[in-house]
C-alpha positions as CSV (number, residue, x, y, z in Angstrom):
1,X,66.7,95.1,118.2
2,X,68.2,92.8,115.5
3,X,64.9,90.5,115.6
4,X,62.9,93.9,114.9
5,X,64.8,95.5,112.8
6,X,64.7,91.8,110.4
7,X,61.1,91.1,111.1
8,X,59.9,94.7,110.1
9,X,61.1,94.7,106.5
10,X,58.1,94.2,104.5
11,X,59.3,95.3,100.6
12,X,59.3,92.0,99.4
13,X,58.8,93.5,95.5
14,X,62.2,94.5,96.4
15,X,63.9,91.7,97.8
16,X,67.0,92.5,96.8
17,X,67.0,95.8,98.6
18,X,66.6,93.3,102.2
19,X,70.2,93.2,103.1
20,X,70.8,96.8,102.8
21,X,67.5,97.8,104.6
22,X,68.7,95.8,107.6
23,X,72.1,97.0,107.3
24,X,71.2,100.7,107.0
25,X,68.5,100.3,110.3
26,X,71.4,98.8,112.4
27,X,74.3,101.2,111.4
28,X,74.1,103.3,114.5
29,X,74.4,100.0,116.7
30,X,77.8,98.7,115.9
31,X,77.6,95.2,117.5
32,X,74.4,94.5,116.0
33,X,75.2,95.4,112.7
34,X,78.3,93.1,112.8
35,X,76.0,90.0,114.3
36,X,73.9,91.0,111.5
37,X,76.6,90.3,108.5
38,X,77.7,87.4,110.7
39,X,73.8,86.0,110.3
40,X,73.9,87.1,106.4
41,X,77.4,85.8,105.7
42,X,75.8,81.9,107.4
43,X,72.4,82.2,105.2
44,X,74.5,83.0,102.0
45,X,77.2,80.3,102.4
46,X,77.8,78.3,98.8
47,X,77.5,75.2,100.0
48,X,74.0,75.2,101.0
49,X,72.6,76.9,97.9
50,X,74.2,74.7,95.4
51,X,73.4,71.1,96.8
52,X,70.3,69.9,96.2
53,X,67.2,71.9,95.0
54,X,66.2,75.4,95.6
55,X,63.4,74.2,98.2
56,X,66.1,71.8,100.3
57,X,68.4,74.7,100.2
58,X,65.9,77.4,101.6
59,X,65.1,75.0,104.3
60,X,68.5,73.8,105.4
61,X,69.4,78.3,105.3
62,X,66.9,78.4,108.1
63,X,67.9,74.7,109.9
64,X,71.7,76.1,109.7
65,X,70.3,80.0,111.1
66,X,68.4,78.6,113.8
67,X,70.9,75.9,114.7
68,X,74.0,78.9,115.1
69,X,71.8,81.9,116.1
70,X,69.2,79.8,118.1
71,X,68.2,83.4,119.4
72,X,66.4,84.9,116.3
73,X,63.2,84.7,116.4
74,X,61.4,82.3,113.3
75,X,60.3,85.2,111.7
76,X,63.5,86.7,111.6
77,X,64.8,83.2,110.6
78,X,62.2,83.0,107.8
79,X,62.9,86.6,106.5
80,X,67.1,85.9,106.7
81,X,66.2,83.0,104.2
82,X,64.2,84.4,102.0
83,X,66.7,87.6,101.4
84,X,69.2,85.1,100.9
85,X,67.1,83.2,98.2
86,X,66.6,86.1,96.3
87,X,70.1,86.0,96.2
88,X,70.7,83.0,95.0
89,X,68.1,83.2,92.4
């Protein structure tokens, strides 16, 4: 469900709105919303987004997701990063 729920959001002119769209489709599934902020809390860690350039630091966000959640699928992986660049934009 988590990969779904991730891979379906598609407002990209709202990127800051992707954390809370995910959040607010998992709310009724407890564990998955936890795994969820435990997903977001790895793509939003400091130390990847300020070492290096904004491109090395979107790339090693989805090396470091895929590497501790190796079952997301790369969609899901590629959507987790991108929320989290909007972020750190």
């Amino acid at each position: 469900m988590i990969n779904a729920e991730i891979e379906r959001f598609d407002r990209w002119s709202e990127p800051w709105s992707f954390e809370a769209s995910v959040e607010t489709k998992l709310a009724g599934f407890g564990e998955e919303l936890l795994l969820f902020q435990s997903v977001w809390a790895t793509a939003c860690e400091p130390e990847i987004w300020i070492s290096g350039t904004f491109v090395e630091a979107c790339a090693n966000t989805a090396i470091a997701i895929s590497k501790q959640y190796p079952w997301l699928y790369a969609k899901a992986v590629r959507q987790i990063a991108n929320g989290a660049a909007y972020q750190w934009r």
